[in-house]
C-alpha positions as CSV (number, residue, x, y, z in Angstrom):
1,X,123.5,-20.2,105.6
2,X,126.3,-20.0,108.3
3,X,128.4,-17.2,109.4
4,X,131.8,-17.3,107.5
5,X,133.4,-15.7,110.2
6,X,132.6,-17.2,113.9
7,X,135.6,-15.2,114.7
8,X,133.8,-12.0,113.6
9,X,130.7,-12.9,115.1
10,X,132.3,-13.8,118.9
11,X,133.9,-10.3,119.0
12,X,131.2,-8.4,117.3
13,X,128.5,-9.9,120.4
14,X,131.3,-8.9,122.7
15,X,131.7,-12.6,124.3
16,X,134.7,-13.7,125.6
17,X,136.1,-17.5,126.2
18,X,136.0,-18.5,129.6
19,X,135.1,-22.3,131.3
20,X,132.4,-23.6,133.5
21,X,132.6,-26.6,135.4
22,X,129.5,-27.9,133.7
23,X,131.1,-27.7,130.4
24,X,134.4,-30.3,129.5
25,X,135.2,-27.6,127.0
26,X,135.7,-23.8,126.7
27,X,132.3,-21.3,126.5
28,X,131.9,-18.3,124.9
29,X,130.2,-15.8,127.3
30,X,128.8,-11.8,127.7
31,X,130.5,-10.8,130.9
32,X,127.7,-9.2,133.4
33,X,128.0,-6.2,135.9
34,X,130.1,-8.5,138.4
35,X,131.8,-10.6,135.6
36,X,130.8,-13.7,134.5
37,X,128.2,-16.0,136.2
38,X,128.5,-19.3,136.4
39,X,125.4,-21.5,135.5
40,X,125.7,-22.9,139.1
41,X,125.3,-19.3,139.9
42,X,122.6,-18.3,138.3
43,X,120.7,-21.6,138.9
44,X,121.5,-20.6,143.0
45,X,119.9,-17.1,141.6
46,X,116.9,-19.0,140.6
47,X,116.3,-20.9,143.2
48,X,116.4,-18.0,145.9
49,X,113.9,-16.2,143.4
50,X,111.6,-19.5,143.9
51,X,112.0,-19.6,147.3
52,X,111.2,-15.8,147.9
53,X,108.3,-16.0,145.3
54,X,106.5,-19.1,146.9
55,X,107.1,-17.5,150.6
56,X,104.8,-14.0,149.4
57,X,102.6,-16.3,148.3
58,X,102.6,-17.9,151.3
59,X,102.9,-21.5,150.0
60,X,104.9,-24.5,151.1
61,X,106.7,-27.3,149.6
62,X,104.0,-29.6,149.6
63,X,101.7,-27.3,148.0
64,X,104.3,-26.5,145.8
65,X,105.2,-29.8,144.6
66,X,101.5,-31.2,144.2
67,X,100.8,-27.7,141.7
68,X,104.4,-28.6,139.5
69,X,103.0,-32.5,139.7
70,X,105.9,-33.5,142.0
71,X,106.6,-34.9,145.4
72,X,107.6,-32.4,147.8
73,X,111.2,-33.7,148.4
74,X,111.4,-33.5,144.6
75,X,110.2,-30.1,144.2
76,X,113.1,-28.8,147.2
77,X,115.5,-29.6,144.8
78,X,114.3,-26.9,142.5
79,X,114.8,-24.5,145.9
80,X,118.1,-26.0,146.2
81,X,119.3,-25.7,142.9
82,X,120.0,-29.4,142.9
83,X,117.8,-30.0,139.9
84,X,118.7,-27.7,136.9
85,X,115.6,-25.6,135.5
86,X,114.5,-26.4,132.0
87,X,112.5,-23.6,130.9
88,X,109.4,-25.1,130.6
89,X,109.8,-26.0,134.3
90,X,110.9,-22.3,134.8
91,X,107.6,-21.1,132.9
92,X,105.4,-23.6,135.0
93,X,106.6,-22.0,138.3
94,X,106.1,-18.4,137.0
95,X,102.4,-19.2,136.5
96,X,101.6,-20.8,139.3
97,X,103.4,-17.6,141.3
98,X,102.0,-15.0,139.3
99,X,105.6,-13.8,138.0
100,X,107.1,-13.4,134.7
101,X,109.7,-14.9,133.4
102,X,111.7,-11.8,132.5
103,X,111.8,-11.0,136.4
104,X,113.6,-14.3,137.0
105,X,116.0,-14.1,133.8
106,X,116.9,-10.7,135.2
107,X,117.6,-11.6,138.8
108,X,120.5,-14.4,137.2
109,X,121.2,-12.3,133.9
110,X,120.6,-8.5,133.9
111,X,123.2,-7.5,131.6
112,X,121.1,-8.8,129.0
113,X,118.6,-6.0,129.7
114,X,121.2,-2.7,129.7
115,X,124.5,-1.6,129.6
116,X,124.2,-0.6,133.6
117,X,122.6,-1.9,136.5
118,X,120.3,0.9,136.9
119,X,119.2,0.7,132.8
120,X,118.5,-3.4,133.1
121,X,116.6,-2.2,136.2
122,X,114.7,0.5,134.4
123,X,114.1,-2.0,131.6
124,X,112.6,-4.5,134.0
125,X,110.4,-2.1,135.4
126,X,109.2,-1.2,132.0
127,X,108.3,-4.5,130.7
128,X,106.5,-5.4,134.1
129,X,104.4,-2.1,133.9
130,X,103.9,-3.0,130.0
131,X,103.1,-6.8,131.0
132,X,100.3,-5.0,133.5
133,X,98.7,-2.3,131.2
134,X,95.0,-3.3,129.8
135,X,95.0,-4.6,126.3
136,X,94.4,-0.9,124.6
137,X,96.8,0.6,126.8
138,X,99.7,-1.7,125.6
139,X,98.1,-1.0,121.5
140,X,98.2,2.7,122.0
141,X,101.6,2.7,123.3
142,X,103.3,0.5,120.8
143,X,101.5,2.4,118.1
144,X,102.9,5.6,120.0
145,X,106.2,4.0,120.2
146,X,106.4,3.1,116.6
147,X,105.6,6.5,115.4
148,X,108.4,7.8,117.2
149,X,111.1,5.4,116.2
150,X,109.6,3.3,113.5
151,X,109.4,-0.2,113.3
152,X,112.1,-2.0,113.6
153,X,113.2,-5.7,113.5
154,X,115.2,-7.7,116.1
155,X,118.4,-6.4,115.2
156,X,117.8,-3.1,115.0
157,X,117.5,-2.5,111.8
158,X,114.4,-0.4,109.9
């Protein structure tokens, strides 16, 4: 069933109506740490995070692009955020350079990971040592975790 309310919902979420030159009409948006992105922004975001990722792995284009299963020339797009990602594109790059998602949605988006810069940061830092911890390290911890809090669903709520 649908929110009565949109209304409600918009200012409850804290979004505010603003435009985006990819969009003919107005958005609804959660303004970041420096205002609000634009997606041209945050797709420039993840192409500098692709570039920098494939240069520690020391990779080029052409390797690149025959891993993703595209010519090189195609793959440079991606670098110059001329092709948009889709996220399945976006979760094909992460495993073929051994990076998680999260890292890359926090380099365009990290006011969706704290209130501050230095909490999103925290909570980045977090998950990645989570996403590195041994199978019974990560159990232990949740079950740790829940204890203390108690579980909870996505909302928050017990």
């Amino acid at each position: 069933m649908a929110i009565k309310d949109v209304q409600k919902y918009i200012e409850e979420q804290g979004l505010v109506d603003t435009t985006d030159e990819e969009s003919e009409k107005p958005i609804y948006r959660k303004p970041g740490f420096e205002g609000i992105r634009s997606f041209g922004e945050m797709e420039q975001i993840f192409s500098q995070f692709i570039r920098e990722h494939r240069d520690a792995k020391r990779l080029n284009r052409a390797q690149m692009g025959t891993m993703v299963g595209l010519h090189e020339t195609i793959f440079a797009r991606y670098e110059r955020a001329f092709s948009k990602l889709q996220a399945t594109r976006l979760i094909h790059l992460c495993e073929i350079l051994d990076c998680s998602p999260v890292e890359m949605i926090h380099a365009a988006a990290p006011h969706l990971f704290g209130e501050t810069r230095k909490e999103a940061d925290d909570k980045l830092k977090l998950m990645l040592r989570i996403l590195d911890m041994p199978p019974s390290t990560a159990s232990s911890l949740l079950g740790m975790i829940e204890g203390l809090v108690g579980e909870r669903d996505h909302s928050g709520q017990s």
